[in-house]
C-alpha positions, 0 to 999 in steps of 0.5 A, a space after each residue: 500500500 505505502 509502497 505505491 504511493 507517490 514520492 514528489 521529486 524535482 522531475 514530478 511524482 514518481 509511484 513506487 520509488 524506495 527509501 534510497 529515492 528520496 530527495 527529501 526528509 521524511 515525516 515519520 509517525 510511529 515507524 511510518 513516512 507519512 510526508 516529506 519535508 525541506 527547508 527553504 533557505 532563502 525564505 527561512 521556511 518549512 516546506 512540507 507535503 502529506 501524503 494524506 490530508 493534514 490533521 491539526 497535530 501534523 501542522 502544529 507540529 510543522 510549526 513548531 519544527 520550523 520555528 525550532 530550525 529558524 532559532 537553533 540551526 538557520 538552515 537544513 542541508 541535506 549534504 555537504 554542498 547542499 545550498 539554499 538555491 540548489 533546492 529550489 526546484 526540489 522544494 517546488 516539487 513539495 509545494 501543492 500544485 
């Protein structure tokens, strides 16, 4: 079932992909991904997608992240090289259509 589930990347939605595939973070509740999240650098932003409609629990806590990130860590790379222009088109793929 999760298995199937689109995973949104900087070339579109991609059914099937594994967990090596992700070029995002991923939202873990209880042991499962149940979203993918990136920090927009050049806006100090908390991107983030579910893959099923957001409850109130979920986006009161990508708030909180997201202010957390801002005061403690300014900025969230992936990898070394990572910089705030290099995800841009990796961050649009989160964001709704």
């Amino acid at each position: 079932m999760d298995a199937a589930r689109p995973i949104w990347t900087e070339k579109g939605a991609k059914a099937g992909s594994a967990l090596t595939d992700l070029e995002h973070q991923a939202i873990v509740d209880r042991g499962r991904i149940v979203g993918l999240w990136d920090w927009d650098g050049l806006v100090n932003q908390l991107v983030w997608r579910s893959f099923a409609p957001a409850d109130e629990a979920l986006r009161a806590e990508a708030t909180r992240m997201e202010a957390w990130i801002r005061e403690n860590l300014g900025d969230v790379r992936s990898f070394s090289l990572d910089s705030p222009e290099s995800r841009l088109t990796r961050i649009a793929a989160l964001r709704p259509d």
